[in-house]
C-alpha positions as CSV (number, residue, x, y, z in Angstrom):
1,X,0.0,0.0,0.0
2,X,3.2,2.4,1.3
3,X,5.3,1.7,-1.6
4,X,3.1,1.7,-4.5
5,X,-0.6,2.9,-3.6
6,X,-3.8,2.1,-5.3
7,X,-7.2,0.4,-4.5
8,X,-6.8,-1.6,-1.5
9,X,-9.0,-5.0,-0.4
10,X,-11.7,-3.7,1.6
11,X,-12.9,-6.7,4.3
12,X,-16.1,-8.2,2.9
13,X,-17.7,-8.2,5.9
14,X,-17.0,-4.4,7.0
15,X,-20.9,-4.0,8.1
16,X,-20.8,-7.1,10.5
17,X,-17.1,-5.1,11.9
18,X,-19.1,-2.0,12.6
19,X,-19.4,-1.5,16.4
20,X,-22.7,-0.8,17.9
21,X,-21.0,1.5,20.4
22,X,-19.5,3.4,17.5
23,X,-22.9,3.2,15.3
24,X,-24.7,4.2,18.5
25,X,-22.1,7.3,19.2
26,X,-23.1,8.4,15.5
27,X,-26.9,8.2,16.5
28,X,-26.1,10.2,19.5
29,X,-27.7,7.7,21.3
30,X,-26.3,8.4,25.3
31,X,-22.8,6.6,25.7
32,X,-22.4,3.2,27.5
33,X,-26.8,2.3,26.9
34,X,-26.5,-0.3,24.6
35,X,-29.3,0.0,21.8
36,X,-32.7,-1.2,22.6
37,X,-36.5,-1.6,21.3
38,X,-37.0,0.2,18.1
39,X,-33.4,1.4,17.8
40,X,-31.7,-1.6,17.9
41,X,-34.6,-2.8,15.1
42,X,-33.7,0.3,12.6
43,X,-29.7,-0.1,13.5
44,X,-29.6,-4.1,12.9
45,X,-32.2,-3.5,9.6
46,X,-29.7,-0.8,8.3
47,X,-26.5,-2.6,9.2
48,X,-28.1,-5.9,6.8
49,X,-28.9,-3.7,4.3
50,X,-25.3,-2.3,4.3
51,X,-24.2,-5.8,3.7
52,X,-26.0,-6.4,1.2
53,X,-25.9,-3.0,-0.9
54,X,-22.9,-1.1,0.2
55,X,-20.0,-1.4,-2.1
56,X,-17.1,0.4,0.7
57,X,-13.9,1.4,-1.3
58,X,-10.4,2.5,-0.8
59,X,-7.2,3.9,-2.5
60,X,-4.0,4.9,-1.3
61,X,-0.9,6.8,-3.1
62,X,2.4,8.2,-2.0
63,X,3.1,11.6,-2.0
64,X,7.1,12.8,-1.7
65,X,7.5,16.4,0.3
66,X,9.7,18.6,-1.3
67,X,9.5,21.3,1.8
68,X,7.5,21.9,4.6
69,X,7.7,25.7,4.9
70,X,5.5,29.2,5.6
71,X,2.8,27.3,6.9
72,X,2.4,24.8,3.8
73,X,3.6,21.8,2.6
74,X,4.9,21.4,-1.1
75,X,4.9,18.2,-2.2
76,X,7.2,17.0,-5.2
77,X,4.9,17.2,-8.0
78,X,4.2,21.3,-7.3
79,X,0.8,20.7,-5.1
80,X,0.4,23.1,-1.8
81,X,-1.2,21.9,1.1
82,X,-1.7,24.8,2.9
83,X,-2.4,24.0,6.7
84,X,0.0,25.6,9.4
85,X,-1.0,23.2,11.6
86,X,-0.2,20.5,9.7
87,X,3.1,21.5,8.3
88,X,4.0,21.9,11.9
89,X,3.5,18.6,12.8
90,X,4.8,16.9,9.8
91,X,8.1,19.0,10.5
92,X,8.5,18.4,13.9
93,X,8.4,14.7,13.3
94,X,11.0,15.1,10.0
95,X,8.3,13.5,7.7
96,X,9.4,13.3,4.1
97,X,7.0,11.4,2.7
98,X,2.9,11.7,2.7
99,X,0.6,9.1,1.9
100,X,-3.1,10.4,1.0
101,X,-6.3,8.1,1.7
102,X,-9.6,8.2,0.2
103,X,-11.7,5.9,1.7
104,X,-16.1,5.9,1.0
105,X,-18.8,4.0,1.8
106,X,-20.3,4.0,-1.5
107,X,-22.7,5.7,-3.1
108,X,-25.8,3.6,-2.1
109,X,-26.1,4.9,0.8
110,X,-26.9,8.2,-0.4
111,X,-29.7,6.6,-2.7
112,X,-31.0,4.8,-0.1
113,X,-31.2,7.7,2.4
114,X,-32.7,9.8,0.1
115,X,-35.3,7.7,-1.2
116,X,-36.2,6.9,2.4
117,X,-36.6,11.0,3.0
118,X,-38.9,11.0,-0.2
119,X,-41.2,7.9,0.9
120,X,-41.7,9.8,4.2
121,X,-39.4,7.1,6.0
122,X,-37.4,9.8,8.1
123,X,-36.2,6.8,10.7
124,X,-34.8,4.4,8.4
125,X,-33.1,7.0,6.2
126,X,-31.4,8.1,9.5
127,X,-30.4,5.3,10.6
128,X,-29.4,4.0,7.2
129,X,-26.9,7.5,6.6
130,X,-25.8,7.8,10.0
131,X,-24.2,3.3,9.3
132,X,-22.7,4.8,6.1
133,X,-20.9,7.3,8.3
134,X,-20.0,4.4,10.7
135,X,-18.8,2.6,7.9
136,X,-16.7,4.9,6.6
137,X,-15.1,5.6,10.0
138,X,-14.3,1.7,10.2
139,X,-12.8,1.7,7.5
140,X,-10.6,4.5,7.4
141,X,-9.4,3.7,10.8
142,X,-8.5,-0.3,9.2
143,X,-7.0,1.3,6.8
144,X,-4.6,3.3,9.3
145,X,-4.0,0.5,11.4
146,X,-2.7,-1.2,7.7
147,X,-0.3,1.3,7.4
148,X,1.1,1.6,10.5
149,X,1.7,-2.0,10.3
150,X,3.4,-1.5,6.7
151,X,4.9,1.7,7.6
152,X,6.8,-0.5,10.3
153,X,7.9,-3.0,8.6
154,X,9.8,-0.3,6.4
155,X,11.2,0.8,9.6
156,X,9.1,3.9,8.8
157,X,6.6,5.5,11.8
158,X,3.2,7.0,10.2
159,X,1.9,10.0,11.5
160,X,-2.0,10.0,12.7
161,X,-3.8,10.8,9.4
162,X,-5.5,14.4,9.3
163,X,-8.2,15.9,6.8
164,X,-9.1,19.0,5.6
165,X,-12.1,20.6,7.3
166,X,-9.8,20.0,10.9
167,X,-8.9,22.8,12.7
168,X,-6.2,24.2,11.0
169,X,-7.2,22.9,7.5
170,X,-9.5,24.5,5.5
171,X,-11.9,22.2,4.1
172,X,-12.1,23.7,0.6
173,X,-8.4,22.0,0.7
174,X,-10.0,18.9,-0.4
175,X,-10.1,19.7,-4.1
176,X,-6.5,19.9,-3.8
177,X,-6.6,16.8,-1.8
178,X,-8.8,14.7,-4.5
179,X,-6.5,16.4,-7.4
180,X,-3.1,14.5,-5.5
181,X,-5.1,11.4,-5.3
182,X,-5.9,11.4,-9.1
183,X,-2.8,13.0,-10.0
184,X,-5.2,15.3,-11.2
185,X,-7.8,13.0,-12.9
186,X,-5.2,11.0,-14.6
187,X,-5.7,7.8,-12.4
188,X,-9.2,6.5,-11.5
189,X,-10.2,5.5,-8.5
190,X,-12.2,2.0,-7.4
191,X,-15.3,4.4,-6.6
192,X,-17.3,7.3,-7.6
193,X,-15.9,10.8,-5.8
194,X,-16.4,13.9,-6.4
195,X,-15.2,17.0,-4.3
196,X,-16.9,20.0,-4.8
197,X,-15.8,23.5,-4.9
198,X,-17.2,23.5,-1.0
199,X,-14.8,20.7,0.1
200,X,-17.9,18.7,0.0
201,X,-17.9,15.0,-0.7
202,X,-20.3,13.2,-2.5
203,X,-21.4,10.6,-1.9
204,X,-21.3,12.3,1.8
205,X,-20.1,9.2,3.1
206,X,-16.1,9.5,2.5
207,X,-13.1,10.5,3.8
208,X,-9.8,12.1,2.7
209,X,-6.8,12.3,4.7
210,X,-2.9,12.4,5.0
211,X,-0.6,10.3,6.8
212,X,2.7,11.4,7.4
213,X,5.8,9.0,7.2
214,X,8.6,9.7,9.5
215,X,11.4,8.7,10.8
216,X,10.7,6.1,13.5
217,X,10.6,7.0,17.6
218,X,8.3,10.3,16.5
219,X,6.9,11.5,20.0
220,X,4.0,12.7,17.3
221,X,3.7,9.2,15.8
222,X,3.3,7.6,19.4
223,X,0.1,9.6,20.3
224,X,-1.9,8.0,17.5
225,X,-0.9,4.5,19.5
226,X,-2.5,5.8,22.7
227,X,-5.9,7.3,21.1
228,X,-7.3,8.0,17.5
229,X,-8.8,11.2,19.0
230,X,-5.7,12.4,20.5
231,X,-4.4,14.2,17.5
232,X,-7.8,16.1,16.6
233,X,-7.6,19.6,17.8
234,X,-11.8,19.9,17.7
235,X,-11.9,20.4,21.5
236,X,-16.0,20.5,21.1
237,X,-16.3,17.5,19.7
238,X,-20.2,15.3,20.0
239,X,-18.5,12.7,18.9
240,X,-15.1,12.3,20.7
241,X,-13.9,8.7,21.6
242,X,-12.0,8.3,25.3
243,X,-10.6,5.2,26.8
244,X,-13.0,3.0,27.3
245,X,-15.2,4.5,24.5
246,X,-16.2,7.1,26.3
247,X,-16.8,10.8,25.3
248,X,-15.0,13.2,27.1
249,X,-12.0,16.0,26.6
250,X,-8.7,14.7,24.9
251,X,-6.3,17.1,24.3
252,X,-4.0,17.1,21.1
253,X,-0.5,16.7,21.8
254,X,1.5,19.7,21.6
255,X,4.3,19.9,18.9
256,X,7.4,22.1,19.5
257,X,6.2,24.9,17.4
258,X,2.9,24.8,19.6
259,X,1.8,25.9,22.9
């Protein structure tokens, strides 16, 4: 995945992998009450549907840094990321390489959800977006742990990923985002994507993000070990994980460059 990029396997049975806790966190359904009565009817009916309709993708591709300066990061090919707080990061752990993620839940979702709006089904097409979201979060977070794993075996430590839209990162940074991905429509990806002049996705359920690769020991590296949420700098967050899976206040860790 590292070394050369593209569409990666995604686990056939990613819907059964989705955790209620996690589906339930989406719904904002009160942390630690496991889903009951008509919930857990609409959640289990939307999860089946999922697995037999979804069609979850994702694709991977190396991106060289040429500098990380002025608040930006230029990669080799001329693209600017332009995020201060990530080109603080990615040079206080001495990454040189980038490798950017686009991972979806499909576009049947979408359809789905929509169709249940128009039929005057406003539980089910809740449920059944709020599962593409939990999809998409699974995945995206397997496909971290993959290359963490791979980045290791390089002897390479990889960075906590990081999106535009994050504090720090405006989203309309995605275009730039999709455009590196594509190599600016040049390569295709497994899955229908589209980013809008917004930064909007569609379908809504997907997710772009960077990964830095460093040199390993990174202090940076070593907080995406201890918690996924650690590196987010969204203080007021609905949706924050804790140990334990519960919400609560997680602060990012502080680079040398920040306070």
């Amino acid at each position: 995945m590292i070394a050369a990029g593209g569409a990666l396997a995604v686990p056939e049975d990613l819907a059964a992998r989705v955790d209620d806790a996690d589906y339930g966190r989406l719904l904002g359904y009160p942390a630690g009450r496991p889903l009951a009565g008509r919930v857990r009817e609409l959640a289990a009916a939307s999860r089946e549907w999922y697995a037999r309709n979804g069609r979850p993708w994702a694709f991977t591709r190396r991106l060289a840094v040429a500098a990380v300066t002025g608040g930006r990061v230029e990669l080799a090919d001329g693209a600017l990321l332009a995020s201060p707080l990530l080109a603080r990061r990615l040079g206080a752990a001495g990454a040189t390489a980038l490798v950017a993620a686009a991972v979806s839940a499909g576009p049947e979702v979408d359809a789905a959800s929509a169709e249940g709006w128009r039929e005057q089904r406003p539980d089910e097409a809740y449920f059944l977006d709020r599962f593409g979201v939990a999809a998409v979060e699974h995945l995206a977070a397997w496909a971290a742990r993959r290359l963490r794993s791979e980045a290791r075996d390089l002897g390479l430590a990889a960075l906590p990923g990081y999106s535009p839209g994050y504090p720090g990162w405006a989203l309309e940074q995605q275009v730039v985002l999709g455009r590196c991905l594509t190599r600016g429509g040049e390569e295709e990806l497994p899955g229908p994507l589209a980013v809008l002049a917004s930064g909007a996705t569609a379908p809504r359920s997907s997710l772009l993000a960077v990964f830095g690769l460093a040199p390993p020991g990174s202090a940076v590296a070593g907080a995406w070990e201890r918690d996924r949420c650690r590196w987010c700098a969204l203080a007021r967050c609905a949706f924050r994980r804790a140990a334990g899976g519960r919400a609560g206040k997680i602060q990012p860790p502080a680079t040398k460059d920040e306070p």
